[in-house]
C-alpha positions as CSV (number, residue, x, y, z in Angstrom):
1,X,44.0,-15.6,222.5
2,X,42.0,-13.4,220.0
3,X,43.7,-11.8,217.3
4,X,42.7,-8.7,216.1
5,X,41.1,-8.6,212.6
6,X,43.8,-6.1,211.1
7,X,46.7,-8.3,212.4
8,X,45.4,-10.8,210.1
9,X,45.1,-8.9,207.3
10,X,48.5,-8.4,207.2
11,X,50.0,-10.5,204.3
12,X,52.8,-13.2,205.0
13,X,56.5,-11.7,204.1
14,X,57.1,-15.0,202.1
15,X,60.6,-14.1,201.5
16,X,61.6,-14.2,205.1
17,X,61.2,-17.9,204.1
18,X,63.4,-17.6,201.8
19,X,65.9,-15.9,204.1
20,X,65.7,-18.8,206.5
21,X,66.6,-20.8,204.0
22,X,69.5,-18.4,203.2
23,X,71.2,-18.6,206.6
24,X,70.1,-22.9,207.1
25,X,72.4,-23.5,203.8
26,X,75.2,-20.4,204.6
27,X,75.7,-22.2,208.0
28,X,76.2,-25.4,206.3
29,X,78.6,-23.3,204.0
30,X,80.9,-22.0,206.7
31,X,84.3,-22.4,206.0
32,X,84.0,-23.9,202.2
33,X,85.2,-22.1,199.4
34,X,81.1,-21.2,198.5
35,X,80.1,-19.1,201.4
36,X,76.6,-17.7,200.7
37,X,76.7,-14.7,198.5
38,X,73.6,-12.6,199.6
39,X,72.1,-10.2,196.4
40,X,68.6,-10.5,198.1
41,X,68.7,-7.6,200.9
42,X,68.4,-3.6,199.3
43,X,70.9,-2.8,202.2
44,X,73.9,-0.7,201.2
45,X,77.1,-2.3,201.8
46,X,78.6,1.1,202.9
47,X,78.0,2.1,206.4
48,X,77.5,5.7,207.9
49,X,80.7,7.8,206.8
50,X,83.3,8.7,209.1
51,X,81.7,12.6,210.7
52,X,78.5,11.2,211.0
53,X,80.0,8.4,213.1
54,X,81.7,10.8,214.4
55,X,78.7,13.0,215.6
56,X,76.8,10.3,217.6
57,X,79.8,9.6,219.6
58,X,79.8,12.9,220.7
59,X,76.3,13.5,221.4
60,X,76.8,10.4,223.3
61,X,79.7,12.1,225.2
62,X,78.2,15.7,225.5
63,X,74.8,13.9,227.3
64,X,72.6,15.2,223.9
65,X,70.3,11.8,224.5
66,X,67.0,13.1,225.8
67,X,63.6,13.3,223.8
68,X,63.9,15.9,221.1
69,X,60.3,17.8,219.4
70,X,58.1,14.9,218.0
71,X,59.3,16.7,214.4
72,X,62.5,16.3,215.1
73,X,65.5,18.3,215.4
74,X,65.1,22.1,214.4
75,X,68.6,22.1,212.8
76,X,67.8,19.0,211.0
77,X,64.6,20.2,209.4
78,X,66.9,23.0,208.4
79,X,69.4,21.1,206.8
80,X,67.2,18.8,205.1
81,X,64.9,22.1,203.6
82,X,68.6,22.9,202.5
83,X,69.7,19.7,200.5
84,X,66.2,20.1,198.8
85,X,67.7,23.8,197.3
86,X,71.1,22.6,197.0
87,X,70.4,18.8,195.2
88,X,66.9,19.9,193.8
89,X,66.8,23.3,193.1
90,X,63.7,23.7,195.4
91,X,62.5,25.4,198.2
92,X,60.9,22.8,200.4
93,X,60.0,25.1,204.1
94,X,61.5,23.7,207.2
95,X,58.4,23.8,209.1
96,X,56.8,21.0,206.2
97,X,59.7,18.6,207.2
98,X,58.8,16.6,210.0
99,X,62.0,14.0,210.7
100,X,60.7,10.6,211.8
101,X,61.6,7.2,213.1
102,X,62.8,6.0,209.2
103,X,60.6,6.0,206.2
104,X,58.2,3.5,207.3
105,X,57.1,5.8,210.5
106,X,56.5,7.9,208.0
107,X,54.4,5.8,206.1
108,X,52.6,4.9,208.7
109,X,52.1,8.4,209.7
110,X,50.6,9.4,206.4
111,X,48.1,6.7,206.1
112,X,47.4,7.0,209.8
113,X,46.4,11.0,209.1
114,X,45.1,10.4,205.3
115,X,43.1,6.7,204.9
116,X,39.4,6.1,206.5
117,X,38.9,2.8,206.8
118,X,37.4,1.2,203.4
119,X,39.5,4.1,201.4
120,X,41.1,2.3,198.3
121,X,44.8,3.3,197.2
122,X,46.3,2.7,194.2
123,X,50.0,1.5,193.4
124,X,51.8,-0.4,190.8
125,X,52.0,-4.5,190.8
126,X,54.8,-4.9,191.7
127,X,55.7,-2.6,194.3
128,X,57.3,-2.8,197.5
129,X,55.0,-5.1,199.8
130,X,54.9,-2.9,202.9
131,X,53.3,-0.3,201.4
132,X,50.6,-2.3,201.0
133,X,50.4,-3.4,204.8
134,X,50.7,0.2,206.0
135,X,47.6,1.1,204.0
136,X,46.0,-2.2,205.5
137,X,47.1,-1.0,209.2
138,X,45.2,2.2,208.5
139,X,42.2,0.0,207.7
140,X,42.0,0.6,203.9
141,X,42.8,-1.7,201.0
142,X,45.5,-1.2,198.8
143,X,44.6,-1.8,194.9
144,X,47.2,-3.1,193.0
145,X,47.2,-2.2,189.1
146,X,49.3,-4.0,187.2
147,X,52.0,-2.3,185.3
148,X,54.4,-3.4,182.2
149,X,58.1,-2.9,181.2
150,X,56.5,-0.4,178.4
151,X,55.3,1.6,181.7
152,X,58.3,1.2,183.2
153,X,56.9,-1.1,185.4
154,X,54.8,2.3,187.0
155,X,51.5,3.7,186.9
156,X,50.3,5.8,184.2
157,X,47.6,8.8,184.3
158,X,45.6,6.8,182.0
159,X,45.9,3.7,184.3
160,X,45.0,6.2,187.0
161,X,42.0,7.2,185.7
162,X,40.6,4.1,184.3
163,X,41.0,2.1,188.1
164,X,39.5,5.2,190.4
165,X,36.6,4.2,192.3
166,X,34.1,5.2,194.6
167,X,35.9,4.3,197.3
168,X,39.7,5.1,196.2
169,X,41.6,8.1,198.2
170,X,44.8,8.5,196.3
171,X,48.1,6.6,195.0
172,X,50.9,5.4,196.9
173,X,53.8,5.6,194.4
174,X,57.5,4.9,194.6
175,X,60.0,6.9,192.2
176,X,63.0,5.1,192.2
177,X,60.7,2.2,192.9
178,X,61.6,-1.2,194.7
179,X,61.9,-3.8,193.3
180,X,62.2,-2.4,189.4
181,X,64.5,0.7,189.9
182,X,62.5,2.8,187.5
183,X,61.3,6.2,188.1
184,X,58.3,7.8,186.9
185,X,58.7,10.3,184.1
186,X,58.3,13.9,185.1
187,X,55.7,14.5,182.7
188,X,54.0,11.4,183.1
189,X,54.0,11.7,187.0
190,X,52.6,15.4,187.1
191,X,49.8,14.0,184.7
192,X,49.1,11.7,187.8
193,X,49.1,14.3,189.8
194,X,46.9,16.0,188.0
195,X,44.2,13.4,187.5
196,X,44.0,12.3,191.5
197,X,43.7,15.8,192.2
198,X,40.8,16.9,189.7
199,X,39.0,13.8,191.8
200,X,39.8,15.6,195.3
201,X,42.6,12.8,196.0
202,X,45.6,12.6,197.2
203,X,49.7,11.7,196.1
204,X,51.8,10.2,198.1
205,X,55.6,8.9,196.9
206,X,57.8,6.8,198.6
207,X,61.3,9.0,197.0
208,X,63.6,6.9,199.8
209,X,66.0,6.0,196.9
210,X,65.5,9.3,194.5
211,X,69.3,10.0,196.2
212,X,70.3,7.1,194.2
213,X,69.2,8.4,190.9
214,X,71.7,8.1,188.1
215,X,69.8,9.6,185.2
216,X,68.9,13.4,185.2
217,X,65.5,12.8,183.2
218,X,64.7,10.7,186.3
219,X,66.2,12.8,189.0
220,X,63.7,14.9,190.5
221,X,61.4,15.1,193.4
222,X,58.0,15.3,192.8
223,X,57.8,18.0,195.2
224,X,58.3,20.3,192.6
225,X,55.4,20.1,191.0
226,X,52.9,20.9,193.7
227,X,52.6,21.5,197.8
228,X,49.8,19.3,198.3
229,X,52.1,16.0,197.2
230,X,53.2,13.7,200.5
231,X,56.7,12.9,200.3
232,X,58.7,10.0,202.2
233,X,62.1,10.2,202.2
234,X,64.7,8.8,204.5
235,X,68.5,8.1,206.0
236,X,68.6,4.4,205.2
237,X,69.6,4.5,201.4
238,X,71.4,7.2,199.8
239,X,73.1,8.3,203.4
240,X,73.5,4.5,204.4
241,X,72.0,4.6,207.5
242,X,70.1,1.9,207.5
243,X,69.9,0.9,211.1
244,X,70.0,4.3,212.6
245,X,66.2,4.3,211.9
246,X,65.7,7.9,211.0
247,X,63.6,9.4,208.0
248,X,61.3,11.9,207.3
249,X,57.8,12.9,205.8
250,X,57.2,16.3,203.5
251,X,53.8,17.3,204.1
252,X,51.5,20.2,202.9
253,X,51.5,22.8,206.0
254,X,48.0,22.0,207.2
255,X,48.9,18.4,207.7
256,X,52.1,19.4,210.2
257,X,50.0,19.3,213.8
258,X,47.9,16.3,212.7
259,X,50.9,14.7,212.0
260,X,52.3,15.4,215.2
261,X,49.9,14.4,217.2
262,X,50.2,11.3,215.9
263,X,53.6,11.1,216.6
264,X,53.4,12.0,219.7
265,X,51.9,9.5,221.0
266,X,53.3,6.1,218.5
267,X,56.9,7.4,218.7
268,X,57.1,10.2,221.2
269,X,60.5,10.9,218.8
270,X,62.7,9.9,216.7
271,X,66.2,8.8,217.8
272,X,67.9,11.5,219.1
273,X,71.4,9.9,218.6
274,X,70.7,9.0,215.4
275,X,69.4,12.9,214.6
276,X,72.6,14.3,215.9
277,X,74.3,12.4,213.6
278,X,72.7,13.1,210.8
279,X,73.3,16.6,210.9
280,X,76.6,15.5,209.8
281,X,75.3,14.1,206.6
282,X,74.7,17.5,205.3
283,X,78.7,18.7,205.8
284,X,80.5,18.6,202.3
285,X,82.9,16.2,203.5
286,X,79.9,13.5,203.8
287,X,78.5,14.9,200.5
288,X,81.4,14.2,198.8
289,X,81.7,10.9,200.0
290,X,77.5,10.4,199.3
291,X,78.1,11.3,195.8
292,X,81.5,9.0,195.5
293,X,79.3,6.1,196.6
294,X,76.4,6.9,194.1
295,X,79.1,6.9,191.2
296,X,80.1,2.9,192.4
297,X,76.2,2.2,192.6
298,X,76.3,3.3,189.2
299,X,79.0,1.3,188.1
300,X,77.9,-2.0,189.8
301,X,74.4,-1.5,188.0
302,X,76.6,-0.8,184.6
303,X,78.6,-4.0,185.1
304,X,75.8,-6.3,186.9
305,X,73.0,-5.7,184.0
306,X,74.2,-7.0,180.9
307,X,75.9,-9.8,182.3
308,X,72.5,-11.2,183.9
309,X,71.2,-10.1,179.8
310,X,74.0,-12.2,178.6
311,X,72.7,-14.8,181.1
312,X,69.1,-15.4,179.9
313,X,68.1,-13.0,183.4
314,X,66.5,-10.6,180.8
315,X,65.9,-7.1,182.5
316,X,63.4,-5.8,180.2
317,X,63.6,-2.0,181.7
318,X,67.4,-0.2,182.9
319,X,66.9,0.3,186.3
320,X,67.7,4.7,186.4
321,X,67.8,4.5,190.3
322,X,68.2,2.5,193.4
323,X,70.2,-0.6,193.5
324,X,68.0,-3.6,192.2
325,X,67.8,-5.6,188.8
326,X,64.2,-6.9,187.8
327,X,64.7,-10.2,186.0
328,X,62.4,-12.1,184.3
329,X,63.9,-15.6,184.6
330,X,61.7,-17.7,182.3
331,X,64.6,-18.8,179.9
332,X,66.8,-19.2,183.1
333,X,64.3,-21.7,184.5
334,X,64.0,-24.2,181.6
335,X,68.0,-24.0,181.3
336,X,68.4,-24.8,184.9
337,X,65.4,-27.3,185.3
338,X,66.0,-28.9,181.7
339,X,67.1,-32.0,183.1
340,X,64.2,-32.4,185.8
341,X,61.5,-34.8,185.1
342,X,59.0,-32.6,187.4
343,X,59.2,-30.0,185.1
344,X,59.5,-31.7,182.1
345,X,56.2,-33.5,182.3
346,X,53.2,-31.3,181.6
347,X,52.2,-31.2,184.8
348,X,54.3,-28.4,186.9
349,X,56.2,-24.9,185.6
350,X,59.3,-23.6,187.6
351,X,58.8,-20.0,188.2
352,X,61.0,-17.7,189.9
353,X,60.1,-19.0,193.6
354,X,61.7,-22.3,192.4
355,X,64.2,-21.0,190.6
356,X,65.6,-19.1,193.8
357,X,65.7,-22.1,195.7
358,X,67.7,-24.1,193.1
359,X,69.9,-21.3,192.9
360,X,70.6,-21.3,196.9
361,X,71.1,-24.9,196.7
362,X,73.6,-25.1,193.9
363,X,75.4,-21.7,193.6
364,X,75.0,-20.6,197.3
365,X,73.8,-17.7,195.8
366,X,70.2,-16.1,197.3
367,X,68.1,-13.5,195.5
368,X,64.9,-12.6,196.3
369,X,61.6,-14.3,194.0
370,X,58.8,-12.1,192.7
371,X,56.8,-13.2,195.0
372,X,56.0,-10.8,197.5
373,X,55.7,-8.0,195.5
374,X,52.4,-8.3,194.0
375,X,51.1,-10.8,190.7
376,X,51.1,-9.1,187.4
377,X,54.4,-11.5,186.4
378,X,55.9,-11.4,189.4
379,X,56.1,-15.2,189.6
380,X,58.5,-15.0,186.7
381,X,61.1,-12.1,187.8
382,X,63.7,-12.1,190.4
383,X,65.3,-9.1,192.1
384,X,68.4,-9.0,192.3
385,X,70.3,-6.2,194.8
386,X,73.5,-4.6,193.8
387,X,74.1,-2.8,196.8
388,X,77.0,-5.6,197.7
389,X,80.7,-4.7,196.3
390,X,81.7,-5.5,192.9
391,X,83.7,-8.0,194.1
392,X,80.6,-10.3,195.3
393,X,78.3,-9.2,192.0
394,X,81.5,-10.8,189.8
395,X,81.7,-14.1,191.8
396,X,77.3,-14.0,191.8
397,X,77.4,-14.1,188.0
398,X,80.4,-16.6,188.1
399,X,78.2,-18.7,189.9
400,X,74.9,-18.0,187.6
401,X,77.1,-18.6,184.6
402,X,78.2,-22.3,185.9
403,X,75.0,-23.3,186.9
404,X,73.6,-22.3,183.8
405,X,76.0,-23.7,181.7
């Protein structure tokens, strides 16, 4: 059978390997005292709260389960156009919200109406890998500039300007980003703004975690600053609805019906169920709740970091947002290889890849290696996810700390 040529484009998740892995040595696990502790999956372990449960149930019951408008729910655009004024202090139109089938239907959807094929797009190395693949699906190339921990691990204007080509179309940003955590300065992000638009390009920003911001330098959307920026936003993070599949895309109003169209025809809809319910996340009784979870994200992150410091797992940049740790594990790796010939003898170097699978193997612990998420370092970082309970982050860095020892 013939493949088709974009299909093979499409980079290897290499740490769906590593998952494998995961669940081969967790099974062996079973029933010990070391089952596996899993800080490689950026899933909240808080589920939907109790009205939006609530709410599907009884669409369910009231026979609300047909096909809604490819943009979604009326109502919904509504409330979302309303959390931007309440959370934001900005008035983002109903009619420029167009709710989709989770974030990455909406990443798809922007690149699908944005990117000709051979357009060049630039993000941060690292960033989160399937940004990269939904730029390739629209048959461009995503450019990957590599960023530092003085950059916060994000592009800069200067960076910006210096890798635009004949060819490039825009950036694809993320602010929290995954896997670092770090937002983009205000100042420094409407400088990008400013320098892709002087060049007739265009800004798109992943803000799927920008709920989860804990720092109010960081905390705001970069829809503020102009009405031609592409936002992606979604349910999954912030209102922990991860497999209700439901996000949604901010888009200048000339881009509305060419959005739609498209989505008429990839996804007809987004889950009506799932829309129902969501209405609920906007009730202050969810809010609340919302906002009660952000404060124990914040405390996990407070905890978590400076043990993994105290550990050797240096994170060179305070994650403001999200729930990941970026840690370069070089020291790590010659503690835990030390006594390993193979490493010892000139002629191989553990890197973070390794250093996962040792850590699987010995602490039952898995984490996710640089690996996937570009090459400027990444072989020396981990990620490490704090979105499981404090409980599980203690008995993680019990675990690091004996097999470091």
């Amino acid at each position: 059978m013939r493949i088709a040529a974009r299909a093979q484009r499409i980079e290897p998740f290499y740490v769906m390997e590593m998952a494998k892995s995961a669940q081969a040595i967790a099974r062996e696990a079973a029933g010990t005292d070391r089952p596996m502790i899993y800080l490689n999956v950026g899933e909240p372990d808080f589920t939907a709260p109790p009205l939006v449960a609530e709410a599907a149930q009884k669409a369910i019951r009231d026979g609300r389960t047909q096909y809604t408008q490819s943009t979604g729910l009326p109502e919904l655009r509504e409330r979302i156009s309303g959390w931007y004024a309440d959370r934001f202090g900005l008035h983002v139109p109903a009619r420029r919200i167009v709710v989709t089938a989770g974030a990455s239907a909406a990443l798809q959807l922007a690149c699908l109406a944005l990117i000709e094929a051979g357009d060049e797009v630039l993000m941060p190395d690292p960033s989160y890998p399937c940004n990269r693949q939904f730029v390739s699906i629209a048959e461009g190339r995503a450019v990957l500039v590599p960023s530092s921990a003085a950059e916060r691990f994000q592009l800069s204007a200067d960076k910006v300007a210096e890798a635009w080509g004949a060819h490039t179309r825009g950036v694809l940003l993320a602010s929290p980003s995954n896997p670092t955590g770090t937002s983009i300065h205000p100042d420094e992000l409407a400088r990008i703004h400013r320098v892709v638009s002087e060049r007739g390009g265009v800004t798109l920003i992943d803000e799927i975690y920008l709920g989860l911001s804990y720092d109010a330098t960081y905390g705001h959307s970069a829809l503020g600053l102009a009405d031609d920026i592409v936002s992606i936003n979604s349910f999954s993070k912030y209102f922990n609805m991860t497999g209700w599949r439901l996000g949604w895309l901010v888009v200048p109003e000339a881009l509305v019906s060419v959005v739609e169209q498209i989505a008429q025809h990839l996804f007809i809809c987004p889950g009506t169920v799932s829309q129902h319910a969501a209405l609920a996340c906007f009730e202050p009784e969810s809010l609340a709740e919302y906002e009660r979870r952000r404060a124990e994200f914040k405390a996990r992150r407070d905890w978590f970091v400076p043990q993994l410091n105290a550990l050797g797992l240096n994170v060179p940049v305070t994650p403001d947002g999200a729930f990941y740790a970026w840690a370069d594990c070089t020291a790590a790796c010659a503690k835990l290889f030390a006594a390993r010939s193979e490493y010892n003898s000139g002629m191989q170097t553990a890197g973070s890849w390794e250093f996962a699978f040792e850590l699987m193997k010995r602490a039952h612990l898995a984490v996710t290696p640089g690996r996937d998420f570009g090459h400027a370092d990444t072989a020396r970082h981990i990620r490490f996810s704090t979105a499981s309970s404090m409980a599980q982050l203690q008995a993680a860095v019990a675990r690091l700390r004996e097999v470091l020892a």
